[in-house]
VOPAGU-2260 file (C-alpha; in pm, 1 decimal, decimal comma):
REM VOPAGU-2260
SITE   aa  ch    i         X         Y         Z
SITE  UNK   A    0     522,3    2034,6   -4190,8
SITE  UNK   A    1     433,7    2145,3   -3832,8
SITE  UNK   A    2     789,6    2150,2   -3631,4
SITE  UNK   A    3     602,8    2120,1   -3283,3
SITE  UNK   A    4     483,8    1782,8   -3378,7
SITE  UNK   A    5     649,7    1548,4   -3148,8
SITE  UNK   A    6     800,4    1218,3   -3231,5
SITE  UNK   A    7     693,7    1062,6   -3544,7
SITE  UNK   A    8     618,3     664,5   -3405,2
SITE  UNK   A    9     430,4     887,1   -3135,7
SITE  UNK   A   10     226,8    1108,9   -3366,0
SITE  UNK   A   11     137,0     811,5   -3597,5
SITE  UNK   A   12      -5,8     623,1   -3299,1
SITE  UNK   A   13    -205,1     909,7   -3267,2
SITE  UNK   A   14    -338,7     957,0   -3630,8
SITE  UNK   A   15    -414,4     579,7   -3610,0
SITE  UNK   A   16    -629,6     600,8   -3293,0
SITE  UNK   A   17    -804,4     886,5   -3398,4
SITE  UNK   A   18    -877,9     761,2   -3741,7
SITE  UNK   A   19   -1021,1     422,5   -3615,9
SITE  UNK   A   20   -1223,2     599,6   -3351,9
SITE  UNK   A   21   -1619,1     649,1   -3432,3
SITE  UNK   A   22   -1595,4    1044,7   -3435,4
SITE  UNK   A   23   -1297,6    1053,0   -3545,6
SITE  UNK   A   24   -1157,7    1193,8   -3213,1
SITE  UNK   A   25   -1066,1    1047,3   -2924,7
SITE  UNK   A   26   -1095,0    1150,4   -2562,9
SITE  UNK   A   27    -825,8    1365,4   -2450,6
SITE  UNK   A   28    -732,6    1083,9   -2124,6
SITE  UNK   A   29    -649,6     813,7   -2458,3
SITE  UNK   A   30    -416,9    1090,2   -2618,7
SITE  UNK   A   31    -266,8    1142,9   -2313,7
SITE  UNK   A   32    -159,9     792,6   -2250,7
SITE  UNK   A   33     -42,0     715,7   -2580,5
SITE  UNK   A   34     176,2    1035,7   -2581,8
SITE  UNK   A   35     347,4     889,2   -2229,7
SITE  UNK   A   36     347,8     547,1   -2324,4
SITE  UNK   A   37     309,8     398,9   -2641,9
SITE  UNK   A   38     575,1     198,1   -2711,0
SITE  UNK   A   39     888,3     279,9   -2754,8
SITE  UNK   A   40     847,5     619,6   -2817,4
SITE  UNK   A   41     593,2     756,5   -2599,3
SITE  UNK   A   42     725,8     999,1   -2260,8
SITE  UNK   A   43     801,4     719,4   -2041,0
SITE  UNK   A   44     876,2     427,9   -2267,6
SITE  UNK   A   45    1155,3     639,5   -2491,7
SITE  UNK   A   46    1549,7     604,3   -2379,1
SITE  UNK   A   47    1582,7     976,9   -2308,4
SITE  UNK   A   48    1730,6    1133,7   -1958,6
SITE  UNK   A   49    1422,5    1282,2   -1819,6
SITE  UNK   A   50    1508,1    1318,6   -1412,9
SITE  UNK   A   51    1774,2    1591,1   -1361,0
SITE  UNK   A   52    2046,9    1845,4   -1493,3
SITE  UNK   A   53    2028,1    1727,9   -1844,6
SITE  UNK   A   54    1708,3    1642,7   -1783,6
SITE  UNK   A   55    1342,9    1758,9   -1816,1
SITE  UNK   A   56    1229,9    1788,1   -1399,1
SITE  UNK   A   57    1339,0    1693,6   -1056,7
SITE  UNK   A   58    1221,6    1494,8    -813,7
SITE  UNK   A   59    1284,5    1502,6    -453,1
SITE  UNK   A   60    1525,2    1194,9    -497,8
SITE  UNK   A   61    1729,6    1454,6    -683,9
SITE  UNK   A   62    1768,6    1653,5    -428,3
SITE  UNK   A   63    2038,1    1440,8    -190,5
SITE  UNK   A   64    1925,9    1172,5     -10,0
SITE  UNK   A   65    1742,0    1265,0     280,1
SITE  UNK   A   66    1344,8    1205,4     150,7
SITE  UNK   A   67    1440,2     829,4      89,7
SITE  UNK   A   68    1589,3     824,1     437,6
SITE  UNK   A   69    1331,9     993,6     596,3
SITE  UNK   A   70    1060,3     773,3     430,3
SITE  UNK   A   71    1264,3     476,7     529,4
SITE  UNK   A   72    1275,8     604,4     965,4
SITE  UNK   A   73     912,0     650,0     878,2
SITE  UNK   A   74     831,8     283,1     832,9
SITE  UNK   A   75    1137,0     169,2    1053,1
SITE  UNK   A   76     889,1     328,4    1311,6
SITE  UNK   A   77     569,4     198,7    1223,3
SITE  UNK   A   78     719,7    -117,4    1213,1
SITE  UNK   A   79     935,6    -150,3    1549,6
SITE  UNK   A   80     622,1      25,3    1721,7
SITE  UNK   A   81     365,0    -272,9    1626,6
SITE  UNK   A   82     541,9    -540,4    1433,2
SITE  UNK   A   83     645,7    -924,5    1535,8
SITE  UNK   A   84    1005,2    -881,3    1504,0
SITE  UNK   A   85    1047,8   -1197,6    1268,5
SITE  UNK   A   86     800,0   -1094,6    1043,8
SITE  UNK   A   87     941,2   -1083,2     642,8
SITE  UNK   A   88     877,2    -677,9     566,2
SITE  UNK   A   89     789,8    -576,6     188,5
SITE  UNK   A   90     835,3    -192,1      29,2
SITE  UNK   A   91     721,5    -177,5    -298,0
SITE  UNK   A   92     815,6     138,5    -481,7
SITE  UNK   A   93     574,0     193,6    -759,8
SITE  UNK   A   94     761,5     341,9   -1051,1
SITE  UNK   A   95    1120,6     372,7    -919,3
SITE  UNK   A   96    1260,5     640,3   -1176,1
SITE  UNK   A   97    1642,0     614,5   -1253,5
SITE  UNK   A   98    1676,8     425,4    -880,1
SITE  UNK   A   99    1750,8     686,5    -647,4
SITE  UNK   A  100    1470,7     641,8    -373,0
SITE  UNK   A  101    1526,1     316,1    -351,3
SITE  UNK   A  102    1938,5     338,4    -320,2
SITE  UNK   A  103    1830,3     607,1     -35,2
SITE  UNK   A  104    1577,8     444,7     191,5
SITE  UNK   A  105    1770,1      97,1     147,8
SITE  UNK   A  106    2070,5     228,2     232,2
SITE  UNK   A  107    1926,1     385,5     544,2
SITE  UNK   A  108    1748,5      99,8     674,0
SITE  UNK   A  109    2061,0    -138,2     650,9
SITE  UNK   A  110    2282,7     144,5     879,0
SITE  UNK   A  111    1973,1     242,0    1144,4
SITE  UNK   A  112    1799,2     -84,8    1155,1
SITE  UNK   A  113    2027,9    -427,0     990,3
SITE  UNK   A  114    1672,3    -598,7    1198,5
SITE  UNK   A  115    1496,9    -468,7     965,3
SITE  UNK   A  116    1681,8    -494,3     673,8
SITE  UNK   A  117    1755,4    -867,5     707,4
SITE  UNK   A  118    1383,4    -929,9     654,4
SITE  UNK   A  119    1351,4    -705,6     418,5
SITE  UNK   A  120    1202,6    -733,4       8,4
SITE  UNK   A  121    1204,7    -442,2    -171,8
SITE  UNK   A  122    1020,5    -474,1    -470,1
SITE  UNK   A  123    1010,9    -221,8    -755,0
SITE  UNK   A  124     712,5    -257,2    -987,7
SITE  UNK   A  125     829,4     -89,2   -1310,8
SITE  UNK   A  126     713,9    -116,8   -1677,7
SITE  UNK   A  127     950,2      44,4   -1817,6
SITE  UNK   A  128    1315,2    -151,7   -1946,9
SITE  UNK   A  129    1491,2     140,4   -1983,1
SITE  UNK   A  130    1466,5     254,3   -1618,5
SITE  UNK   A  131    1439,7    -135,1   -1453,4
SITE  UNK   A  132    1819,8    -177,1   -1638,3
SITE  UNK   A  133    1887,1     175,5   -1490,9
SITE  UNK   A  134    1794,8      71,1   -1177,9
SITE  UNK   A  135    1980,8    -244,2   -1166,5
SITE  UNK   A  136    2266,1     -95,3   -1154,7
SITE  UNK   A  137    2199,0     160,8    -935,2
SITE  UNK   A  138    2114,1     -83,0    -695,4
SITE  UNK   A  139    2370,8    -361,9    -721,6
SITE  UNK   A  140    2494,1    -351,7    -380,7
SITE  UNK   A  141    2133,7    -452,4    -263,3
SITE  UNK   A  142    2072,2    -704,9    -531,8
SITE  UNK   A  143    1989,9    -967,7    -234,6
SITE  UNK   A  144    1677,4    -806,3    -115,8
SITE  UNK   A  145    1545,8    -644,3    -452,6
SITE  UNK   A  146    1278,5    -835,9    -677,2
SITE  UNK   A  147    1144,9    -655,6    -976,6
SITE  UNK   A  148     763,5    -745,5   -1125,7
SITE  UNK   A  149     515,9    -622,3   -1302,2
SITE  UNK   A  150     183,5    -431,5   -1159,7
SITE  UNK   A  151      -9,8    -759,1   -1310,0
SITE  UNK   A  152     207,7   -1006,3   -1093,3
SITE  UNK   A  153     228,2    -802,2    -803,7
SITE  UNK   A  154    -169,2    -729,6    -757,0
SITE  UNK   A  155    -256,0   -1081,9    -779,6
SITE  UNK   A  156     -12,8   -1247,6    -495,2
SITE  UNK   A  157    -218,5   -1268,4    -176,9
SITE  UNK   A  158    -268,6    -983,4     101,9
SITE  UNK   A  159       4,5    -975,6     308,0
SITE  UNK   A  160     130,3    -871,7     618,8
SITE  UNK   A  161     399,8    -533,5     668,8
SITE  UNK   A  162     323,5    -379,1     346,3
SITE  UNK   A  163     452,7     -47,1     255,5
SITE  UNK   A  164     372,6      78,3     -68,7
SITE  UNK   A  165     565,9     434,4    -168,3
SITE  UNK   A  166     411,9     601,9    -499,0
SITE  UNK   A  167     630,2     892,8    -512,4
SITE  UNK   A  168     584,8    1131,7    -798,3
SITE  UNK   A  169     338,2     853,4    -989,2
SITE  UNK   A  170     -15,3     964,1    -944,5
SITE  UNK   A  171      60,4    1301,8   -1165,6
SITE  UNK   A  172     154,7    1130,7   -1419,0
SITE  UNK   A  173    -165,6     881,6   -1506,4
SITE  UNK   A  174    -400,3     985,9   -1781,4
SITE  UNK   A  175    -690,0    1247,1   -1668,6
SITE  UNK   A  176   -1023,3    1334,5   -1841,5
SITE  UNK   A  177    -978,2    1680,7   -1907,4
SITE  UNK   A  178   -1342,6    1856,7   -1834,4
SITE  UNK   A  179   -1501,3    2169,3   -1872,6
SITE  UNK   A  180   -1840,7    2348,5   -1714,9
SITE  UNK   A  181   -1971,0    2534,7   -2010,0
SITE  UNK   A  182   -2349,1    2663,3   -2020,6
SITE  UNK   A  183   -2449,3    2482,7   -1714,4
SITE  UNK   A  184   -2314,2    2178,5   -1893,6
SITE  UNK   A  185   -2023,5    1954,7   -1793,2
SITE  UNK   A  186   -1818,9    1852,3   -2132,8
SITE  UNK   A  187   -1514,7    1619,8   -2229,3
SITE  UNK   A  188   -1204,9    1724,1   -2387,7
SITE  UNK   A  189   -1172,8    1512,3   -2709,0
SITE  UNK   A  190    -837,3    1522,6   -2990,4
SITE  UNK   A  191    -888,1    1518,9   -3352,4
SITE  UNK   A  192    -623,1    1568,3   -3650,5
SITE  UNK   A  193    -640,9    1857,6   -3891,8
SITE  UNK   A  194    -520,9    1706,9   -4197,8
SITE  UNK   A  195    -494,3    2050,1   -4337,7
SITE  UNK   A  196    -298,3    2223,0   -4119,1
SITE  UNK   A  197    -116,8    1894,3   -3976,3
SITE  UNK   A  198    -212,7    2025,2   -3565,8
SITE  UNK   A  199    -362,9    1811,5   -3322,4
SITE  UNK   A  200    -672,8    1999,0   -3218,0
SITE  UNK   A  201    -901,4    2017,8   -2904,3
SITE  UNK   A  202   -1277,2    1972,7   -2890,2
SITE  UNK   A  203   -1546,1    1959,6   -2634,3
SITE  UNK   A  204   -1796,3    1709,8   -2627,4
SITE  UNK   A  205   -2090,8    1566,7   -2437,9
SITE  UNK   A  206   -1949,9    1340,5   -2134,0
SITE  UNK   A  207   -2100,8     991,2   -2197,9
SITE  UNK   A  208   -1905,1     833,5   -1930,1
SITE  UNK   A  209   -2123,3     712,9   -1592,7
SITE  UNK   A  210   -1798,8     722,8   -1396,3
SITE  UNK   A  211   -1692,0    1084,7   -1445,7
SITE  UNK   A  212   -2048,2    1131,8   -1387,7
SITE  UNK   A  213   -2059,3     983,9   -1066,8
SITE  UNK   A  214   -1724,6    1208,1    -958,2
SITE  UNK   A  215   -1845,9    1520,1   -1086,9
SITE  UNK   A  216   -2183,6    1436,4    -852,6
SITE  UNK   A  217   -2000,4    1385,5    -568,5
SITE  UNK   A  218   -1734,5    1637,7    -551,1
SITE  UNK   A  219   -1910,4    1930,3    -423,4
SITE  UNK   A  220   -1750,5    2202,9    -587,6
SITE  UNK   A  221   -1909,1    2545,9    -764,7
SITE  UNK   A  222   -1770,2    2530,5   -1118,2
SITE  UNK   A  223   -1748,0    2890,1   -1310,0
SITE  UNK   A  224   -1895,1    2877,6   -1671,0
SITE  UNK   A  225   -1604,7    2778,9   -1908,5
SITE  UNK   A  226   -1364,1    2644,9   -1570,7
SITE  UNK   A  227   -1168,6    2370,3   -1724,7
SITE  UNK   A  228   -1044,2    2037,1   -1459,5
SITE  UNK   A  229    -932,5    1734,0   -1441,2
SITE  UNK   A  230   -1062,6    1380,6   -1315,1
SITE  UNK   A  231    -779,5    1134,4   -1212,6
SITE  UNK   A  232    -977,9     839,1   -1216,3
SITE  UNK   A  233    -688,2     618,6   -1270,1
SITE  UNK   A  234    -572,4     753,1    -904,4
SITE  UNK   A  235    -870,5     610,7    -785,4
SITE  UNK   A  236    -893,1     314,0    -875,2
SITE  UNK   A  237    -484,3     249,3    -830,5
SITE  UNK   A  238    -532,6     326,0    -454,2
SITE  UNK   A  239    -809,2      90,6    -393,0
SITE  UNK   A  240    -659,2    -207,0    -594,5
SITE  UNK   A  241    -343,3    -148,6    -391,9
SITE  UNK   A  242    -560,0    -186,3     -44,6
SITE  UNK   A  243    -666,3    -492,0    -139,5
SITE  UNK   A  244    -322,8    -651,8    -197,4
SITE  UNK   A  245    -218,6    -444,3     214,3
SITE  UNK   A  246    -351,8    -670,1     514,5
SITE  UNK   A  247    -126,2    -468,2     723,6
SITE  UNK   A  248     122,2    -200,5     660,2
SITE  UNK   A  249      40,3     165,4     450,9
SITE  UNK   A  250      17,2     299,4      90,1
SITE  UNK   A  251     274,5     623,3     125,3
SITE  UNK   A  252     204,3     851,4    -158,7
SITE  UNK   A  253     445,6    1120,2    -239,2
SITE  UNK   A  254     344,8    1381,7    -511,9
SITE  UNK   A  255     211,4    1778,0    -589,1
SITE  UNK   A  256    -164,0    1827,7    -557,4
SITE  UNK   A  257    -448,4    1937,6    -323,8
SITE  UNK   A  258    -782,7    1888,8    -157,8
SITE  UNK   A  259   -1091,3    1921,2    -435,5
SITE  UNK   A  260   -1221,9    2196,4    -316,7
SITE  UNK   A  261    -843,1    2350,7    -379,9
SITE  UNK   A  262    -802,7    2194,9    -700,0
SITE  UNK   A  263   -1144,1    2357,0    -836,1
SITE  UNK   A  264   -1151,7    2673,6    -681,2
SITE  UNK   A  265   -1254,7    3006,8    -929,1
SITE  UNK   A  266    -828,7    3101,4    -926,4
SITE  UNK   A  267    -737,3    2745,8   -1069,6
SITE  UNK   A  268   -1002,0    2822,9   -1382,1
SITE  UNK   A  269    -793,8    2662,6   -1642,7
SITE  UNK   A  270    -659,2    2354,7   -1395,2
SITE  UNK   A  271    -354,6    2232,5   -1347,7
SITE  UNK   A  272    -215,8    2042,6   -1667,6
SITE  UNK   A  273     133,5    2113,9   -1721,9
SITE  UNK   A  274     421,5    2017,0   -1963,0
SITE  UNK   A  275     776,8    1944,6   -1893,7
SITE  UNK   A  276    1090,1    1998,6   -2106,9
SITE  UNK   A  277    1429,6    2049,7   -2018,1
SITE  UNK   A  278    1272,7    2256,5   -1736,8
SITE  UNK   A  279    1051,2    2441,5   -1929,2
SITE  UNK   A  280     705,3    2432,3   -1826,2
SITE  UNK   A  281     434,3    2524,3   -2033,9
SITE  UNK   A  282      68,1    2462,8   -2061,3
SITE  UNK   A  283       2,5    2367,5   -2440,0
SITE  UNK   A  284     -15,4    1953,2   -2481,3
SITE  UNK   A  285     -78,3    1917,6   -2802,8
SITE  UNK   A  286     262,8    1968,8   -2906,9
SITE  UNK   A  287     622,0    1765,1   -2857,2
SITE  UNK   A  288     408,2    1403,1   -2859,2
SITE  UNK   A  289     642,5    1190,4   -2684,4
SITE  UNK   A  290     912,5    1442,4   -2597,2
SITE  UNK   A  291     779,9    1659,8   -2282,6
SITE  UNK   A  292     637,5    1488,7   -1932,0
SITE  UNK   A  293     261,5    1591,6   -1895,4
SITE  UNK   A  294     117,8    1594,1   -1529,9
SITE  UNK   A  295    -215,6    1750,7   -1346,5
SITE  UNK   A  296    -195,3    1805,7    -939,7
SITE  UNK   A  297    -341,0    1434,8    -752,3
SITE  UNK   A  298    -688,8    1521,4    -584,5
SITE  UNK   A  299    -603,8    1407,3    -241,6
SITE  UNK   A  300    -987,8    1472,9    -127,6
SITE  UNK   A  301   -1070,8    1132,8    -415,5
SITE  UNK   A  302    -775,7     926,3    -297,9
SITE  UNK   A  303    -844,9     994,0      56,1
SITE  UNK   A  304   -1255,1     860,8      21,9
SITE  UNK   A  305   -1143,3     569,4    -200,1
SITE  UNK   A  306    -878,9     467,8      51,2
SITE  UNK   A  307   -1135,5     524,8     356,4
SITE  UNK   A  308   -1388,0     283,5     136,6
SITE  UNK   A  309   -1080,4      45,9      56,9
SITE  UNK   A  310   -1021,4     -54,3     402,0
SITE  UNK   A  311    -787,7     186,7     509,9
SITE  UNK   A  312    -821,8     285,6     856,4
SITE  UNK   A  313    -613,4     577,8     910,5
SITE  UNK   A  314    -543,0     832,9     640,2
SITE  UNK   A  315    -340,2    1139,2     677,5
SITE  UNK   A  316    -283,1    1415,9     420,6
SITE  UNK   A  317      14,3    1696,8     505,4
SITE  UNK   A  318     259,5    1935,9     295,2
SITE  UNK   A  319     604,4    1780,6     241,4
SITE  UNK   A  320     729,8    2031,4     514,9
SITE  UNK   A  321     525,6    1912,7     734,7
SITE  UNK   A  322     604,0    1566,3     730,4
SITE  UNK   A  323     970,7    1599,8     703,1
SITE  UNK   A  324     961,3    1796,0    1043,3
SITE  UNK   A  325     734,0    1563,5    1161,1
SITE  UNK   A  326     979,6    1264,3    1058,6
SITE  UNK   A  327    1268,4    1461,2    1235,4
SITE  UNK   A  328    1434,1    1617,2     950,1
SITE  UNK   A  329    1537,4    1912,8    1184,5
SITE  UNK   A  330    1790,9    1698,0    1414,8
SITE  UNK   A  331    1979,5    1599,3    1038,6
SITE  UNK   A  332    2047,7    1929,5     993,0
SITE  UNK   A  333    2409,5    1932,9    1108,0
SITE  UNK   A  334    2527,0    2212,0    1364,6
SITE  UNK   A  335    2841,5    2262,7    1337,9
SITE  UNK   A  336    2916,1    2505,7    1026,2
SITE  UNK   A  337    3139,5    2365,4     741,0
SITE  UNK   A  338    3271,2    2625,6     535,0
SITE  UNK   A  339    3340,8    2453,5     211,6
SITE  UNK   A  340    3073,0    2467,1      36,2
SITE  UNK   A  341    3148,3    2128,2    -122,6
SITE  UNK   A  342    3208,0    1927,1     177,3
SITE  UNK   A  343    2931,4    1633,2     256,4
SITE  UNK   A  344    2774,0    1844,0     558,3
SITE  UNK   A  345    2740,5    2161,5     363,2
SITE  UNK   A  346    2549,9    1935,4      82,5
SITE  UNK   A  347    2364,2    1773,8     323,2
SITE  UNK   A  348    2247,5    2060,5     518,3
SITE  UNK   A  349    2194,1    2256,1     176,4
SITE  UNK   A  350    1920,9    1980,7      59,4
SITE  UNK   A  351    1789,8    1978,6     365,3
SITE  UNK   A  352    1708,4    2318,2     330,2
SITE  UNK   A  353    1591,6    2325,6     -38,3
SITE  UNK   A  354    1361,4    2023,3      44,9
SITE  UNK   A  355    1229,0    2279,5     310,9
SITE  UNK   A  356    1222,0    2572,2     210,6
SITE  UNK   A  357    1188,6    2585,5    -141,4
SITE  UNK   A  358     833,9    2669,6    -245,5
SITE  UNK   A  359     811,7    2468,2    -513,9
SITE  UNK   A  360     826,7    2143,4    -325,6
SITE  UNK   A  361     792,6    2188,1       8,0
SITE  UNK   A  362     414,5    2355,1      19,7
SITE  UNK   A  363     271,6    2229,4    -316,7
SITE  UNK   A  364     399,9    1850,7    -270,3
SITE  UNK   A  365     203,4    1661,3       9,3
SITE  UNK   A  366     242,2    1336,1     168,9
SITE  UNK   A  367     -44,4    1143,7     206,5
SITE  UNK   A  368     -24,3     813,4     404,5
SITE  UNK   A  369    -304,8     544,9     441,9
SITE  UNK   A  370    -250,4     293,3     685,1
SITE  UNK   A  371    -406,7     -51,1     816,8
SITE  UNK   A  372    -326,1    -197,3    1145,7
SITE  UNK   A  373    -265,4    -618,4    1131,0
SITE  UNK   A  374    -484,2    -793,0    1362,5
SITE  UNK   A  375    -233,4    -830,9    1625,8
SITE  UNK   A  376    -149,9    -509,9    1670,2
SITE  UNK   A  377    -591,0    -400,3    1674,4
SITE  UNK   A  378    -583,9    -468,1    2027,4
SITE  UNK   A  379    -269,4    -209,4    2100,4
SITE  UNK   A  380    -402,1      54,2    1908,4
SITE  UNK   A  381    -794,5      -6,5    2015,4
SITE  UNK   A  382    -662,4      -1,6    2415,0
């Protein structure tokens, strides 16, 4: 018995797939989704604590509250710079975790800007019951203005005006075609089972698929022989289906990743798939099915050219520093010095700081917003 093997609901799910699939493999984006969300037991579907001490990562939620109240100035901003002030205003958070972001950037809004928050409809699309009842009641005190739905319901109201969608740590997480330039070839990462030696196991394969095809084509990028990447094309196609559902308002995605030519370059030959548990990282999938968080960096240069061909008519792409000093982050940093380290000012001033200065975050996570004007507000920005 092979004690790396992940859950067993998980690793059945697998089996099964694989067995029913013509070559008895399938492609390494299908075993990636099933071992994050099969249900109940996959990553993100399973009742474990995965954000936090006891956890398996952080997020910048984690870290005090300031990212949800600087994301919440941000569109406090955009909005009292173009908006009709009567207008109803709609975030949608796109995954919500255990809450946090939400509690954070709500909270703001209702003490800088009640305007604002009296129009307000926060809506948190979430597909997972074990953080939507974690999120209820983190968010009790705003039950008035929160709705919860489903992607399915969501995408198919009407275009609307004052939209702000926030994807914040979401786009790492969908399922990526893992590919590799061998022998002037591009091939496909595909998973078959080794009955004999009960391991998952890896194989590369001819890509068949005219939409990797098509990216591969046109991302410019010189690919060593053996380089292995990956193609997000689920990114893709989330940001334009989201631009059709924005007639006004912007698509604010929060996450760790780069430009392509970044994301390819010789140093980065084996990409950037990692796995998460409690705080380990490691680069080996094909163990723990179920029980560790698998992610690859978002290619901002795709989402960026989708969103430009979605409608979008202003995209910007930044490091997390840079937008938080943008935002004004530096005038929250409180002057005078508290020396208890446990008081709220030395807390606040601390996160501050780690959401700063800490290389982890504050270089490798970007901010990339994508932003439509409403008809109204054409004239203003045209003048």
């Amino acid at each position: 018995m092979n004690h790396q093997l992940g859950h067993p609901s998980v690793v059945t799910a697998l089996k099964e797939a694989i067995q029913s699939a013509e070559l008895q493999a399938i492609t390494f984006r299908d075993y990636m989704d099933i071992c994050l969300y099969s249900e109940p037991y996959g990553y993100y579907r399973n009742e474990r604590l995965k954000i936090g001490k006891q956890g398996d990562f952080y997020t910048s939620s984690s870290i005090g509250s300031i990212m949800g109240e600087i994301v919440a100035s941000f569109i406090c901003k955009q909005l009292n710079s173009e908006s009709p002030l009567i207008e109803p205003v709609h975030i949608v958070e796109w995954g919500g975790g255990n809450g946090r972001m939400a509690l954070h950037i709500m909270g703001e809004i209702k003490r800088t800007d009640p305007a604002v928050y009296a129009r307000l409809t926060y809506t948190i699309i979430e597909s997972s019951t074990y953080h939507r009842q974690q999120q209820r009641t983190a968010l009790e005190e705003h039950a008035q203005v929160i709705q919860f739905s489903s992607e399915t319901e969501w995408l198919a109201q009407t275009p609307k005006d004052q939209v702000y969608v926030l994807a914040n740590e979401l786009l790492d997480a969908f399922p990526i075609h893992r590919i590799r330039y061998k022998d002037m070839l591009f091939q496909e990462s595909y998973v078959k089972w080794q009955e004999e030696e009960q391991i998952f196991q890896e194989i590369w394969l001819t890509i068949s698929s005219r939409h990797i095809l098509d990216f591969l084509e046109r991302t410019k990028v010189q690919w060593l022989d053996g380089q292995i990447g990956e193609i997000n094309l689920e990114a893709e196609s989330w940001v334009s289906r989201v631009a059709e559902r924005i007639q006004s308002g912007s698509c604010i995605i929060i996450d760790y990743g780069d430009t392509a030519e970044e994301l390819f370059a010789p140093h980065r030959y084996n990409g950037t798939l990692m796995c998460y548990r409690k705080h380990q990282a490691q680069d080996n999938p094909f163990i723990h099915q179920g029980e560790q968080d698998m992610t690859s960096h978002v290619n901002f240069s795709s989402c960026q050219l989708v969103a430009k061909q979605s409608g979008f008519t202003y995209c910007k792409l930044q490091t997390q520093r840079e937008f938080l000093v943008e935002q004004g982050i530096l005038q929250r940093l409180q002057d005078h010095f508290d020396p208890n380290p446990f008081s709220e000012v030395s807390k606040r001033n601390r996160s501050i700081r780690q959401l700063l200065l800490s290389d982890q975050m504050s270089e490798l996570f970007k901010v990339f917003i994508a932003s439509k004007h409403s008809v109204i507000n054409e004239k203003k920005v045209s003048r």
